[in-house]
C-alpha positions as CSV (number, residue, x, y, z in Angstrom):
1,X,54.5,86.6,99.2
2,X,52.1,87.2,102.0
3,X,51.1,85.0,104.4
4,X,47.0,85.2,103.3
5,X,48.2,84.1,100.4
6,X,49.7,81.1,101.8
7,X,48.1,80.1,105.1
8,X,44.3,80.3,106.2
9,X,41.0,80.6,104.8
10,X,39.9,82.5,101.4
11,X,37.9,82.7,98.5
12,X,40.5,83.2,96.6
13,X,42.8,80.0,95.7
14,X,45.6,79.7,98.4
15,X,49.3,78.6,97.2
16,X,48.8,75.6,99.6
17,X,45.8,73.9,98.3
18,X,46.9,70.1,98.3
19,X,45.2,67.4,95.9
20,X,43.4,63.7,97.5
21,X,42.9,61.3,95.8
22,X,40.0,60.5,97.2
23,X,38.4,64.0,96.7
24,X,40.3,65.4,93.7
25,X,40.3,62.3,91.7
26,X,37.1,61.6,92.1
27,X,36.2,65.2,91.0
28,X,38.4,64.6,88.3
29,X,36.3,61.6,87.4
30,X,32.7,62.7,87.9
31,X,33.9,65.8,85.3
32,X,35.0,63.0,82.7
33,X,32.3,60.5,83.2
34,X,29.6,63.3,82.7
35,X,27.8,63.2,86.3
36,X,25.8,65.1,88.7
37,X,28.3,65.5,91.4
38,X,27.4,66.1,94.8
39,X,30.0,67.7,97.3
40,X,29.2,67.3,101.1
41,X,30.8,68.2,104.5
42,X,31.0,69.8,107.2
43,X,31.8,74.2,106.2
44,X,35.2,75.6,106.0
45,X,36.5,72.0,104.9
46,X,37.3,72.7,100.7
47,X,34.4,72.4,99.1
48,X,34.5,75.5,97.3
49,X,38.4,75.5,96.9
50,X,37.6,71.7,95.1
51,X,35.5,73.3,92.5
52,X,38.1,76.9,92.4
53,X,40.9,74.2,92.1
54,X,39.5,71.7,88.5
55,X,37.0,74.6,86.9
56,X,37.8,77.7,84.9
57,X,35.4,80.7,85.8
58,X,34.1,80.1,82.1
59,X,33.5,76.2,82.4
60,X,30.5,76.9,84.8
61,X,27.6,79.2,85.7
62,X,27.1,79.7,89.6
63,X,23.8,80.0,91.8
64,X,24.5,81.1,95.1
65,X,21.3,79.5,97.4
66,X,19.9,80.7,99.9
67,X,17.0,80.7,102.3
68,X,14.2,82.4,100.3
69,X,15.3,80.7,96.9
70,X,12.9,78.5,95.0
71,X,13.2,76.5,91.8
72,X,12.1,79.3,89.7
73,X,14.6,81.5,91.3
74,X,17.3,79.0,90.5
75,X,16.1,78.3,86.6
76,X,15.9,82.3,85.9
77,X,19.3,83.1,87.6
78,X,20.8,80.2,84.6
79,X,19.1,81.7,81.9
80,X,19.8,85.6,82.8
81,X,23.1,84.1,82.9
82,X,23.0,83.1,79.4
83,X,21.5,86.6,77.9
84,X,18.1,84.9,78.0
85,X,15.9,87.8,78.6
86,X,12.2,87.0,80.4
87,X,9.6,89.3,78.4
88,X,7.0,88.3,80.8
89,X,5.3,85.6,82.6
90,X,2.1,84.4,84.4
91,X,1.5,81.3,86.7
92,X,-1.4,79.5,85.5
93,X,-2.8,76.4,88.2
94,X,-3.8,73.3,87.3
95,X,-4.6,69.5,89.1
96,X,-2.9,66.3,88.2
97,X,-4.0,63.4,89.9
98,X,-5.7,65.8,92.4
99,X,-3.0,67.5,93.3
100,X,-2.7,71.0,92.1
101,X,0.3,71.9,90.8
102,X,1.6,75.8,90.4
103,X,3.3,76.5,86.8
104,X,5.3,79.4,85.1
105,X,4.2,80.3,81.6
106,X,7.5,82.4,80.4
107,X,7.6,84.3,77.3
108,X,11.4,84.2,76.4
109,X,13.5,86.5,74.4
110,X,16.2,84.0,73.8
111,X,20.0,85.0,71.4
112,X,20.5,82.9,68.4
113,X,24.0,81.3,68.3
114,X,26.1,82.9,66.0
115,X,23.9,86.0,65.0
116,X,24.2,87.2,61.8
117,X,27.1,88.4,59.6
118,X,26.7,92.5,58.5
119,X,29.1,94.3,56.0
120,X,30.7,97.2,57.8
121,X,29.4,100.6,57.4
122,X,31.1,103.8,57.7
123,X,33.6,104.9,60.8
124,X,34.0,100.3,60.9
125,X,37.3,100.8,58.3
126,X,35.1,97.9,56.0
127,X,35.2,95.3,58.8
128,X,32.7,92.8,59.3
129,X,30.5,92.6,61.7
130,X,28.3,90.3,63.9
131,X,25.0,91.1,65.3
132,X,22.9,89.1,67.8
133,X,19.2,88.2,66.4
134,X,16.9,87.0,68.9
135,X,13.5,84.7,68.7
136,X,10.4,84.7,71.2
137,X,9.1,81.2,72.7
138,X,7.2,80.2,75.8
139,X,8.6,78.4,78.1
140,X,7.0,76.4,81.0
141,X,9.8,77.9,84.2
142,X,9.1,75.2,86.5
143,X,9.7,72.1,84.1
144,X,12.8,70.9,84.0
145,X,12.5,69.4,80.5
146,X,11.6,72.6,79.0
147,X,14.8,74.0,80.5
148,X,16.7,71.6,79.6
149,X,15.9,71.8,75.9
150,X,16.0,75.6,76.2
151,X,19.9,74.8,77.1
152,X,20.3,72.7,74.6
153,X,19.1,75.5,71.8
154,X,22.3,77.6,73.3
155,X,24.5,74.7,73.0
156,X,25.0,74.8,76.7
157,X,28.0,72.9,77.9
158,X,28.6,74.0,81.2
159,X,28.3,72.9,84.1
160,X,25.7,74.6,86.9
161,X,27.2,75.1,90.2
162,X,24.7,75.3,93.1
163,X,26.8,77.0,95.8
164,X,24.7,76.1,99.2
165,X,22.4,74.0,98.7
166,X,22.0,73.6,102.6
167,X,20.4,77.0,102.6
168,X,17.1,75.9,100.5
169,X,13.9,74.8,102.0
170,X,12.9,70.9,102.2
171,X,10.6,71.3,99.5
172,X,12.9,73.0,97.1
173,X,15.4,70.6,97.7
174,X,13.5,67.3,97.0
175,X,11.8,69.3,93.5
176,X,15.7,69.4,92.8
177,X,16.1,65.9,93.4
178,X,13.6,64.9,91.1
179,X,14.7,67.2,88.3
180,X,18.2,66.0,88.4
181,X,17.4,62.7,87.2
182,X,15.6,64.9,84.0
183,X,18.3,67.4,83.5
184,X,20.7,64.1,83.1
185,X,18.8,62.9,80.5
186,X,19.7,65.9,78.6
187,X,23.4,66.0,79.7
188,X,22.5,69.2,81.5
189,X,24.7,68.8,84.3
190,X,25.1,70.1,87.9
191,X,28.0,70.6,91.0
192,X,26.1,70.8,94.0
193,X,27.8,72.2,97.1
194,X,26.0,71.5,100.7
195,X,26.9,71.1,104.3
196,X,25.7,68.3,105.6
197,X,27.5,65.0,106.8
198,X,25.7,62.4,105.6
199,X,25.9,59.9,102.5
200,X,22.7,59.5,99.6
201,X,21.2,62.9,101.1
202,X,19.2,63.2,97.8
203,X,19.2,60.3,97.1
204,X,16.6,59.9,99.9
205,X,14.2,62.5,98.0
206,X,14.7,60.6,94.7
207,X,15.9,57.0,94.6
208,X,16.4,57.2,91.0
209,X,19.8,59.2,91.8
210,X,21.0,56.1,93.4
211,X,24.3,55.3,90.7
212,X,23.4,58.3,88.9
213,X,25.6,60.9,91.1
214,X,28.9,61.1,92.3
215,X,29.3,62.1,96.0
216,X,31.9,63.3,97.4
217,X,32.9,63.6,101.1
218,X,35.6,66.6,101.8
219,X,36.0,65.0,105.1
220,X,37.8,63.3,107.0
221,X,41.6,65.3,106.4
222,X,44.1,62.7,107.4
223,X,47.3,63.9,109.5
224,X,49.5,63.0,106.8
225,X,47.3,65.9,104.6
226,X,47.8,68.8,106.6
227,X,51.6,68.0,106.9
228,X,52.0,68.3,103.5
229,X,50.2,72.1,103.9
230,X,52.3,72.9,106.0
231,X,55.6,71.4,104.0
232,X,54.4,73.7,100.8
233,X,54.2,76.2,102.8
234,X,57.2,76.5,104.8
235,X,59.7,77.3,102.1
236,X,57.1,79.8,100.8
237,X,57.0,82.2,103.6
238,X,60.7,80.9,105.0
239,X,58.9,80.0,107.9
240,X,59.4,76.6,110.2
241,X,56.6,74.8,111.8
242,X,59.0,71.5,112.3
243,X,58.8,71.8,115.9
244,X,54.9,73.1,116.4
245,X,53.2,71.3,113.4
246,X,51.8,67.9,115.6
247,X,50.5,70.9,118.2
248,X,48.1,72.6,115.4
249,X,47.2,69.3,114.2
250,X,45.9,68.0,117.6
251,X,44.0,71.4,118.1
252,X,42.4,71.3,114.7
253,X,40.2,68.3,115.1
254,X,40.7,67.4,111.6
255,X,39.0,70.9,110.0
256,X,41.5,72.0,107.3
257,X,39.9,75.6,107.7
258,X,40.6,75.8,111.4
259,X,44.2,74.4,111.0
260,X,45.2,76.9,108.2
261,X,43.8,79.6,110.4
262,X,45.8,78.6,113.2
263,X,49.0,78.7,110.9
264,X,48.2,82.1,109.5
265,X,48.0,83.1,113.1
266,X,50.8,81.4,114.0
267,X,53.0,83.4,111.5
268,X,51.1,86.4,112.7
269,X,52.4,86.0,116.1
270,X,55.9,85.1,115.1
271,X,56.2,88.7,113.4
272,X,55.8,86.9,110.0
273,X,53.7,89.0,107.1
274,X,54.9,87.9,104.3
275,X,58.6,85.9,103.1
276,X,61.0,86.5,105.5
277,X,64.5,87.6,104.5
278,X,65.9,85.0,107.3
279,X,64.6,81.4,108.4
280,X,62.0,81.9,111.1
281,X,60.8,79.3,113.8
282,X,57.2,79.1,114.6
283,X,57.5,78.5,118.8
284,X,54.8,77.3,121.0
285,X,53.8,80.0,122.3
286,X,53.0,81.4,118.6
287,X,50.8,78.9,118.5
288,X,49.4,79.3,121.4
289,X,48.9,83.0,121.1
290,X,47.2,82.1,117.8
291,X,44.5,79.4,119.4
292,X,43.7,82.1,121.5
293,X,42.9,84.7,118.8
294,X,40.7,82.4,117.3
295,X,39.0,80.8,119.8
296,X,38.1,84.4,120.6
297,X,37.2,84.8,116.7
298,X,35.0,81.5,117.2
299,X,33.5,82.2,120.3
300,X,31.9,85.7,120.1
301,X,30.1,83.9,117.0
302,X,29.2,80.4,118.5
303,X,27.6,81.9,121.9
304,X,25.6,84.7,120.2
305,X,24.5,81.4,118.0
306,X,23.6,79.2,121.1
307,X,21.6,82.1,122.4
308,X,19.6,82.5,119.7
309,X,18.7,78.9,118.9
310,X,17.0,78.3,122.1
311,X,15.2,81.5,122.1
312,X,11.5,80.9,122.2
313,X,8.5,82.6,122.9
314,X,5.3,80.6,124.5
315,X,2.0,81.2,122.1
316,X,0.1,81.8,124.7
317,X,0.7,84.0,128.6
318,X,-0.8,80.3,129.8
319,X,1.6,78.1,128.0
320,X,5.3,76.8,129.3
321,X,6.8,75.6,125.7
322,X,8.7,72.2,126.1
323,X,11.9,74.2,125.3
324,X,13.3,71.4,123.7
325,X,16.3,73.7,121.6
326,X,17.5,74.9,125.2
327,X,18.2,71.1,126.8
328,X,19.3,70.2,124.2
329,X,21.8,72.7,124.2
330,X,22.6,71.9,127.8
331,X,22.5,67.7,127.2
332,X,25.4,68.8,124.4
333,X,27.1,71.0,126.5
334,X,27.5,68.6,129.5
335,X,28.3,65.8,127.0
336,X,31.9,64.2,126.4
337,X,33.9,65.1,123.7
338,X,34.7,62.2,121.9
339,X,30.4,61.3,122.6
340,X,30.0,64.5,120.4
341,X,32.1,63.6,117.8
342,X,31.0,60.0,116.9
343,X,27.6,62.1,116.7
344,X,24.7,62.3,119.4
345,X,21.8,59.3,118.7
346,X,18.4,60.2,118.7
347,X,16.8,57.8,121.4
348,X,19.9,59.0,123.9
349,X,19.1,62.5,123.3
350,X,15.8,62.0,124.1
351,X,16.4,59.9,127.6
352,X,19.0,63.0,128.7
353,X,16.1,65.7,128.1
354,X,14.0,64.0,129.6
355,X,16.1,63.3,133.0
356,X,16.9,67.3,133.2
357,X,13.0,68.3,131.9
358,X,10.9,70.4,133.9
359,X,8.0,68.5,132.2
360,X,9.7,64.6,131.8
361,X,6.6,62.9,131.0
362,X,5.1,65.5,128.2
363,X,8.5,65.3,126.2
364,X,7.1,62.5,123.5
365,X,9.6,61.0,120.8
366,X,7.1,62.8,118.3
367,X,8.4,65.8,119.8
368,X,11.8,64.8,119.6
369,X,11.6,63.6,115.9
370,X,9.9,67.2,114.6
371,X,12.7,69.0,116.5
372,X,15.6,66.8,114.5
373,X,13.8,67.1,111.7
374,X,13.3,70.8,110.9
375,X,16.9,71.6,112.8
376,X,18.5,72.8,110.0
377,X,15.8,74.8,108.4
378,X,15.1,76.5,112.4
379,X,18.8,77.5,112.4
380,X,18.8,79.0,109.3
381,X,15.5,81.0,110.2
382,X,17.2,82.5,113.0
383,X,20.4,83.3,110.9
384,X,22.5,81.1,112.0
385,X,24.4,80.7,108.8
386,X,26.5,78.2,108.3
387,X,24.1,75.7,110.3
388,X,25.7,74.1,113.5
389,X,23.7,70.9,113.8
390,X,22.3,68.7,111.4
391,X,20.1,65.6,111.6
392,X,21.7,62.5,110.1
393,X,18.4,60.5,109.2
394,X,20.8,57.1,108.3
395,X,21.7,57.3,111.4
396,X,19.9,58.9,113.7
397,X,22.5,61.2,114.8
398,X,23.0,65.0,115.3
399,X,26.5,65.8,114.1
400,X,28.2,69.0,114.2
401,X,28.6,70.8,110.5
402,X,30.3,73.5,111.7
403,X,33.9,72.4,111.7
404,X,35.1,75.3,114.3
405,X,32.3,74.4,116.9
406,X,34.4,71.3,117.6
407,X,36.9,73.9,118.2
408,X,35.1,76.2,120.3
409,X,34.0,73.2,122.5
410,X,36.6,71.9,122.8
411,X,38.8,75.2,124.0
412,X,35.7,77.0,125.5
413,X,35.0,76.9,129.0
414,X,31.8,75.0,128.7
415,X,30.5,75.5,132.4
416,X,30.8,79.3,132.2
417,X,28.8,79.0,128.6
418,X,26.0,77.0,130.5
419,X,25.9,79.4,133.5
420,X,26.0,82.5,131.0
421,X,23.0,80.7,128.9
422,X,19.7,82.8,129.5
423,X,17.0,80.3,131.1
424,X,13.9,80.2,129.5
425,X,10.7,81.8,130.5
426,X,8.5,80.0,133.2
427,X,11.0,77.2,133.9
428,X,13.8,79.0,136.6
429,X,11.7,77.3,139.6
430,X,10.2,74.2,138.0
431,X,13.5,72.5,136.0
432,X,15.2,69.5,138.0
């Protein structure tokens, strides 16, 4: 057996995937209770790997988000799925309660379960066969009802996977929001997989999803779990971690993905590939070796990131932007640990930009609040994919979604990242 195959990160399920019961239970029990269920956390931390783990390939059709994806994009990817074929279409406009609303006249070649039974012609040796037939309706693409009784017309039964959600604009999210609660009422049912660290994220679109969902929180991995990772895994490979495993726990900071990178590395390092023929121990210094490979991995990554989120270009050869992205990035980076990791509150963010701000008195809390607010979606416009930061409206927090940032920080020699940080434009002589 090789060591990928045991230890670190994949698409592909790894022999050392370990149930909660917390998270796989609760799976379990959002599957038989015939709920959305909404699967949150920070990335490399299982979601996926949850859904690889309970579903068959054939139990579910899979959308795969991203930035430019609307509903419409969403809807056609189920149906093509399905063999529904869309003959043409037209978007037709029209007001409702002043408000003018955009919709998607379809015309729908859609396969009729079963199809029809044919006597077997010559070169078929008399066999019977079975031929699809097909009918033509119109469908209106952007209502979730008509979709939902589309489905239904299949005898749908599967469940929709939307595979990062994170990635879709605000406004695509909070239409999906609202269509949830319709595609419920017609037991159409969807797995929806985002990074974000925060509970009733939908819910705050649509409070009609309130008892109608079932969330579930990948994080936090206990101690306790990624001992027992390590335990199936030993005898796997023939590989020891007894006298290293409380050294990769400590430098994981609780991110499954990080710590079964580390132990992939670890074996790496210690000459393991695949089973040995004789008990190896995993040393120290194998473990050491392998926190250095990937803080390197990490770190050519999270830099490159850093630089590009406080890019910024003023409108105007007049104008000095309030380069809020860049102190921000330096309040973080001159920040405690631990102060990062309970999450960063709004209000205190603002008071340490403004202490360090070439312009103090022009840097307003409207300012601060549109910054937190569209952090995600700015991110993702300048590829930074997964997101780093994210805006925790319940609590007024940024929190890192990036599980191997916490890494990086905490290995990374954060003075030399500051120093190496390209100032902006305008501000070298003027910032405090």
């Amino acid at each position: 057996m090789k060591v990928n195959e045991v230890y670190g990160v994949s698409n592909q399920m790894i022999e050392t995937y370990i149930e909660r019961e917390k998270v796989d239970s609760l799976f379990l029990d959002g599957l038989q209770r015939r709920k959305h269920i909404i699967v949150y956390g920070a990335s490399k931390q299982g979601k996926t790997s949850l859904t690889n783990k309970h579903l068959k390939e054939t139990d579910y059709v899979k959308i795969n988000c991203s930035t430019g994806t609307t509903i419409i994009d969403i809807y056609k990817s189920i149906l093509r799925q399905l063999n529904v074929e869309i003959l043409n279409s037209k978007e037709e406009n029209n007001t409702v309660n002043g408000e003018l609303k955009v919709e998607v006249k379809a015309k729908l070649k859609v396969p009729l379960i079963g199809g029809i039974e044919t006597s077997g012609g010559v070169g078929t040796g008399g066999k019977k066969e079975y031929k699809n037939l097909y009918k033509t309706v119109e469908y209106n693409l952007t209502l979730a009802q008509d979709i939902s009784e589309l489905l239904i017309s299949l005898n749908f039964s599967k469940r929709i996977i939307l595979e990062n959600f994170h990635y879709l604009q605000e406004e695509v999210q909070q239409q999906l929001a609202f269509d949830l609660r319709i595609f419920e009422d017609y037991n159409i049912l969807f797995i929806i997989l985002g990074i974000w660290r925060e509970r009733n994220r939908l819910s705050q679109y649509n409070g009609d999803l309130v008892d109608r969902v079932i969330e579930i929180p990948v994080e936090p991995w206990e101690a306790g779990d990624l001992r027992r990772i390590v335990n199936i895994g030993m005898p796997l490979l023939n590989a020891s971690f007894e006298h290293v495993v409380d050294d990769i726990i400590s430098s994981c900071f609780d991110s499954v993905g990080v710590f079964q990178e580390i132990c992939k590395e670890s074996c790496y390092a210690a000459g393991v590939t695949g089973t040995s023929k004789t008990l190896t121990y995993i040393t120290k210094d194998n473990v050491q070796t392998a926190i250095t490979k990937k803080l390197g991995d990490y770190s050519s990554r999270h830099i490159r990131c850093l630089e590009s989120f406080i890019e910024q270009v003023a409108k105007s050869s007049d104008e000095i932007p309030l380069y809020i992205p860049y102190y921000f990035i330096k309040v973080l980076l001159n920040e405690p640990f631990n102060e990062i990791n309970k999450g960063l509150k709004r209000k205190y963010l603002h008071e340490k930009i403004k202490e360090i701000h070439h312009r103090a008195n022009d840097v307003r809390a409207s300012d601060m609040g549109y910054f937190l607010k569209t952090l995600v979606q700015n991110q993702l416009k300048k590829r930074i994919s997964p997101p780093i930061f994210d805006y925790d409206l319940s609590t007024r927090s940024v929190k890192i979604i990036d599980s191997t940032f916490y890494f990086f920080l905490k290995n990374c020699d954060r003075k030399e990242i500051l120093d190496e940080l390209s100032t902006p434009q305008g501000i070298t002589q003027q910032e405090k």
